[in-house]
C-alpha positions in Angstrom: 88.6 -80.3 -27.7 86.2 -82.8 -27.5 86.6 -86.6 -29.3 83.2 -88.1 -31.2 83.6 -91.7 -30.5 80.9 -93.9 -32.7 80.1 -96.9 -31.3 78.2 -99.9 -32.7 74.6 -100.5 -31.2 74.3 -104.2 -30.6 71.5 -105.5 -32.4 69.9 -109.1 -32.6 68.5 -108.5 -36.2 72.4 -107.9 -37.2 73.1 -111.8 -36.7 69.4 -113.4 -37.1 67.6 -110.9 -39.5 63.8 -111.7 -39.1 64.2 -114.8 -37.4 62.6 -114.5 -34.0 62.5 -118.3 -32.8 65.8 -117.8 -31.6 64.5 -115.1 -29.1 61.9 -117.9 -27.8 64.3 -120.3 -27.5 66.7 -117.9 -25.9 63.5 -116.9 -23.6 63.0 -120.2 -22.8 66.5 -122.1 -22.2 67.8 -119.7 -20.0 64.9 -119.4 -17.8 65.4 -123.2 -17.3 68.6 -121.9 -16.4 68.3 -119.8 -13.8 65.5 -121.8 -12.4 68.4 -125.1 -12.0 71.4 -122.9 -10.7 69.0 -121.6 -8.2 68.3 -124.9 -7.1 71.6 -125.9 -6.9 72.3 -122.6 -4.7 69.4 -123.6 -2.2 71.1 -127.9 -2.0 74.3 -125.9 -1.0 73.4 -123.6 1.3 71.5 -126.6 2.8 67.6 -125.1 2.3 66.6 -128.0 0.2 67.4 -131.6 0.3 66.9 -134.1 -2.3 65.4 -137.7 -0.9 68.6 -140.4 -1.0 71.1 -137.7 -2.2 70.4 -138.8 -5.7 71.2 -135.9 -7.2 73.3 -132.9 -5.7 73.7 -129.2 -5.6 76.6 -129.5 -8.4 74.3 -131.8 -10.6 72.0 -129.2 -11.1 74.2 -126.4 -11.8 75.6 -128.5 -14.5 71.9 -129.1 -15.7 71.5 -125.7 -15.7 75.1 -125.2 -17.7 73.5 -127.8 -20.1 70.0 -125.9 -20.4 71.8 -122.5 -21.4 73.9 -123.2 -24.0 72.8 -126.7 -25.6 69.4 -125.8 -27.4 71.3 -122.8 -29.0 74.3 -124.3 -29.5 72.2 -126.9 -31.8 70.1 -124.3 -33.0 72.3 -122.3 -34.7 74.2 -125.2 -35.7 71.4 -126.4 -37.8 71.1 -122.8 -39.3 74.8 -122.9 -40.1 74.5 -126.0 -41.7 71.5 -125.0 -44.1 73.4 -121.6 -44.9 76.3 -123.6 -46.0 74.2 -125.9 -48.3 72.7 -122.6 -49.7 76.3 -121.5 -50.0 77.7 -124.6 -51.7 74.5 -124.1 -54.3 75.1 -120.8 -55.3 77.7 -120.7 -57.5 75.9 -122.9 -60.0 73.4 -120.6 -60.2 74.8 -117.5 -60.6 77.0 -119.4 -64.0 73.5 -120.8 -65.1 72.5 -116.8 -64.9 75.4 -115.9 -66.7 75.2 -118.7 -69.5 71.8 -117.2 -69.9 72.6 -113.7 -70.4 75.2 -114.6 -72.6 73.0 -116.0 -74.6 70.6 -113.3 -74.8 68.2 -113.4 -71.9 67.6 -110.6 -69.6 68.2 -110.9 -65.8 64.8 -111.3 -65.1 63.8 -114.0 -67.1 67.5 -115.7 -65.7 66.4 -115.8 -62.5 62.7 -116.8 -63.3 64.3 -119.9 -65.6 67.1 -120.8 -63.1 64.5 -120.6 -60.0 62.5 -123.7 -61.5 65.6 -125.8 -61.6 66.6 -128.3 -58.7 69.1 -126.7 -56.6 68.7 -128.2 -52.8 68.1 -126.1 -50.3 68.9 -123.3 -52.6 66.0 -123.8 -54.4 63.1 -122.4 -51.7 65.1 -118.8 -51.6 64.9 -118.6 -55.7 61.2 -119.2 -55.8 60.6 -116.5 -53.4 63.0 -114.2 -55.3 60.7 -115.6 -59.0 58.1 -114.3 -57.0 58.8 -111.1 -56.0 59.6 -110.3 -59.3 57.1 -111.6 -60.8 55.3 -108.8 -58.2 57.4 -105.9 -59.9 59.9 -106.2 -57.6 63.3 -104.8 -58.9 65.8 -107.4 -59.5 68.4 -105.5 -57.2 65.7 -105.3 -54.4 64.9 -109.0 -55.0 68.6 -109.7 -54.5 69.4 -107.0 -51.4 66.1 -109.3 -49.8 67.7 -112.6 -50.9 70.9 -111.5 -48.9 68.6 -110.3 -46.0 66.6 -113.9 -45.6 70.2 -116.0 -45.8 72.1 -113.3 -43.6 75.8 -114.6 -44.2 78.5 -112.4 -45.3 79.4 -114.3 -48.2 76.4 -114.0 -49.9 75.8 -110.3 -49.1 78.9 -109.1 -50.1 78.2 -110.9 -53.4 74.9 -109.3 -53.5 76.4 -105.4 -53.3 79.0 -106.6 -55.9 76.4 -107.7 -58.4 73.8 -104.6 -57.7 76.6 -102.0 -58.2 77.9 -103.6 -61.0 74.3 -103.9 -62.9 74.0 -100.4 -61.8 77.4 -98.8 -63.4 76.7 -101.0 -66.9 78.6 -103.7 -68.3 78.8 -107.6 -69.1 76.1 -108.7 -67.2 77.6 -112.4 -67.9 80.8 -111.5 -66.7 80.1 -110.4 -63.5 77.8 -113.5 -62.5 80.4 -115.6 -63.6 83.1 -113.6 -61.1 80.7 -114.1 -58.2 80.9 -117.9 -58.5 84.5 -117.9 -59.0 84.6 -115.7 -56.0 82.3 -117.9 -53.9 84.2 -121.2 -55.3 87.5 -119.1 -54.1 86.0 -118.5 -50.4 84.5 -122.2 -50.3 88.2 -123.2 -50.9 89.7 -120.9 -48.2 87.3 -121.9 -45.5 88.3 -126.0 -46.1 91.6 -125.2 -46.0 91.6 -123.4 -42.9 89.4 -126.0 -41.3 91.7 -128.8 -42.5 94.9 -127.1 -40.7 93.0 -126.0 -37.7 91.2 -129.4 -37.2 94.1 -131.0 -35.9 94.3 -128.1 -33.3 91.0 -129.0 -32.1 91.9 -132.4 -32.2 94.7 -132.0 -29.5 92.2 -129.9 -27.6 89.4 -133.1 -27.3 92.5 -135.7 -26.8 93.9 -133.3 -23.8 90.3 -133.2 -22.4 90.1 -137.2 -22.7 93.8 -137.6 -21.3 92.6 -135.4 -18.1 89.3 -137.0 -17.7 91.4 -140.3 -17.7 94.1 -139.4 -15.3 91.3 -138.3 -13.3 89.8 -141.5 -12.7 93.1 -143.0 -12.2 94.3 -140.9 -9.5 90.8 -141.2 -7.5 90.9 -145.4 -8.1 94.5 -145.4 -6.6 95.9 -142.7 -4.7 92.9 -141.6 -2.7 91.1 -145.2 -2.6 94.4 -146.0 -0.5 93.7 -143.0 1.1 90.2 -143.7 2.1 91.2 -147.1 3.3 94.2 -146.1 5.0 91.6 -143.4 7.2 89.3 -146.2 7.9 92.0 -147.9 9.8 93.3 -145.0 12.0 92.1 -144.0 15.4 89.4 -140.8 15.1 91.8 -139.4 18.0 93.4 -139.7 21.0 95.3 -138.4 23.9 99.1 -137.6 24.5 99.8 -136.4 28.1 97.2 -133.5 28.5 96.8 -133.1 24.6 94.0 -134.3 22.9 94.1 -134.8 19.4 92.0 -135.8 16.2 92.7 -136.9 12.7 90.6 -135.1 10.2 88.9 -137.4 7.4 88.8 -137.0 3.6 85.4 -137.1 2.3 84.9 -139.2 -0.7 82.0 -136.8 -1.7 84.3 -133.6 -1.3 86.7 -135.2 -3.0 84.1 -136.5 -6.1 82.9 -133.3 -6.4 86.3 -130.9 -6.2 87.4 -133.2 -9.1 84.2 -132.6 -11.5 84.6 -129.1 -10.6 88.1 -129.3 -12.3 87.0 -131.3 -15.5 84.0 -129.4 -16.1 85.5 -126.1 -16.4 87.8 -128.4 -18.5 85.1 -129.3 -20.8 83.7 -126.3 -21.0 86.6 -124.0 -21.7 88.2 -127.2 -24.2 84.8 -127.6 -26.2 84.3 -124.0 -26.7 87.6 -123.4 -28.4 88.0 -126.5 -30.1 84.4 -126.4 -31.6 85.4 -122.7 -32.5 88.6 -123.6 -34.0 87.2 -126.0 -35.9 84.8 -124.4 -37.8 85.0 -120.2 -37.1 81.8 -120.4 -35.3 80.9 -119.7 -31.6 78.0 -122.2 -31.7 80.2 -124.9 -33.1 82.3 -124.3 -29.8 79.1 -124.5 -27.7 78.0 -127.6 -29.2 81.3 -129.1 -28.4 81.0 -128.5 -25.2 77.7 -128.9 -24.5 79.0 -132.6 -25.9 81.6 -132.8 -23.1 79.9 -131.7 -19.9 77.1 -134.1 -20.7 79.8 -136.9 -21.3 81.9 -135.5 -18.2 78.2 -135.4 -15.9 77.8 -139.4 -17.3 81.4 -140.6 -16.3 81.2 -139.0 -12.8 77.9 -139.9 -12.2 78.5 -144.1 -13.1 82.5 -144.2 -12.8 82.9 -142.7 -9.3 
C-alpha cells in the first residue's frame, strides 16, 4: 500500500512576491559573510596574523555574524513597517467604498474616487489599482494584484472574502464594511498580544543586560586577583627529583571564552525576544543584531 505524502515546495516568491532586492541583498550580505568567518578560521589556525593583534580571529567571526543577518534583519523590518501602515489605512478605505455604494456608485467608480483621496502609504497601491482599471482590468483581478504587491495575509484573506462575495451577489456595502471591521478586529488582536508578550521580551533583554554585567564583574574581581596572584608565584621548581610548573591563566583565553558565552547569549536572547515581541523572525534578528554589536563594543573597550 503505498502513502502519497504532499509536501510544500519552498518558494522565495511565497514571502517576497516580485520583490527581488532581497535576493541581492541576500547575495551580497552573506558573501561578506563567508568571506569574514573564513578570515577568522585562517587567525585561528594561525595562517594569518593581524599587525598589533588589533583585531582577532573571534572579532571577525562576529563581523561576519553581524554581516549575515543585520542588512536583512533591517530590510525586512522596514517592509514590515510599510505593510503595517498599509494595514492601518485600509479599513478606511474599504468604509469609504462602502459609503459609496451605498449611495449608489458602482465598485469601479468607488475605487477610482477613493484612490484620489490622501491615505499615506496606502495611497500609491490605490493609484495603481485606478489604473489598472482604468486599463479594463476586472475589479476582482485588480484586487487579487493589490493582495499580490502587499503580500500579507491580512489583506489577502480580505481580498478572497470580498471577490467571492461580489461573485455570489449581495450588499456590496455590506461586505466592504465587514472587511474593515474584520481588519479593525485583527489590528486589535495583534496589540493586544504584543502588549502581554512585551514584557516577556522585556525579561529576555534585562536577563541579557544582568549577564553581560555579572560578566564584567566576575573578570574585574575574581580573575584580576587571579592574574595578580599568578604574577607573584614561582613559574616552577624542584622538590627532591620532581620538577614542577604552575600553568598560567591567559587573560586573552579568558577575554575571549567569556564573549563566546555572551554572544551566543545575545544572539539566542535577541532572536526570541525580538520574535516575541512582534511575531516576526526579522524583528528577532534585528534584536540581536542590536546586542552582538553592543556585546562586540563592551568587550572590545571594557576588558
Amino acid at each position: 500500500m503505498k502513502l502519497s505524502i504532499s509536501t510544500k515546495k519552498y518558494s522565495l516568491n511565497r514571502y517576497y512576491g516580485k520583490d527581488r532586492k532581497i535576493l541581492m541583498l541576500l547575495a551580497i550580505s552573506l558573501t561578506l559573510s563567508i568571506i569574514l568567518f573564513f578570515i577568522g578560521i585562517l587567525i585561528y589556525a594561525g595562517a594569518v596574523k593581524v599587525s598589533g593583534n588589533i583585531l582577532t580571529g573571534i572579532d571577525f567571526i562576529t563581523f561576519g555574524l553581524i554581516t549575515a543577518i543585520g542588512p536583512i534583519g533591517f530590510y525586512n523590518h522596514t517592509k514590515a513597517k510599510k505593510k503595517k501602515l498599509i494595514e492601518e489605512q485600509l479599513p478606511d478605505f474599504l468604509r469609504e467604498i462602502s459609503s459609496s455604494t451605498a449611495s449608489g456608485m458602482t465598485i469601479f467608480d468607488a475605487i477610482i474616487t477613493s484612490s484620489q483621496g490622501e491615505h499615506g502609504e496606502l495611497t500609491p497601491e490605490l493609484e495603481m489599482m485606478a489604473s489598472q482599471l482604468t486599463w479594463g482590468l476586472p475589479v476582482d483581478e485588480a484586487l487579487e494584484n493589490f493582495a499580490k504587491r502587499v503580500n500579507t495575509p491580512a489583506i489577502q484573506r480580505i481580498v478572497i472574502t470580498i471577490n467571492k462575495s461580489l461573485e455570489i451577489g449581495g450588499n456590496t456595502a455590506t461586505v466592504f464594511e465587514a472587511a474593515a471591521r474584520e481588519i479593525d478586529q485583527v489590528k486589535l488582536v495583534e496589540q493586544q498580544r504584543k502588549a502581554e508578550m512585551s514584557l516577556y521580551a522585556m525579561v529576555i533583554f534585562i536577563s541579557f543586560f544582568v549577564f553581560l554585567a555579572v560578566i564584567l564583574i566576575i573578570d574585574k574581581t575574581i580573575f584580576q586577583a587571579i592574574f595578580d596572584l599568578q604574577g607573584k608565584m614561582p613559574t616552577g621548581g624542584t622538590i627532591g627529583n620532581l620538577n614542577f610548573g604552575i600553568t598560567k591563566v591567559s587573560p586573552a583565553a579568558i577575554k575571549e571564552v567569556f564573549y563566546v558565552f555572551v554572544l551566543v547569549q545575545s544572539t539566542g536572547g535577541g532572536l526570541l525576544g525580538g520574535f516575541m515581541m512582534d511575531g516576526k523572525l526579522s524583528s528577532g534578528v534585528r534584536f540581536a543584531f542590536a546586542l552582538i554589536l553592543i556585546s562586540f563594543v563592551i568587550f572590545k573597550f571594557l576588558f
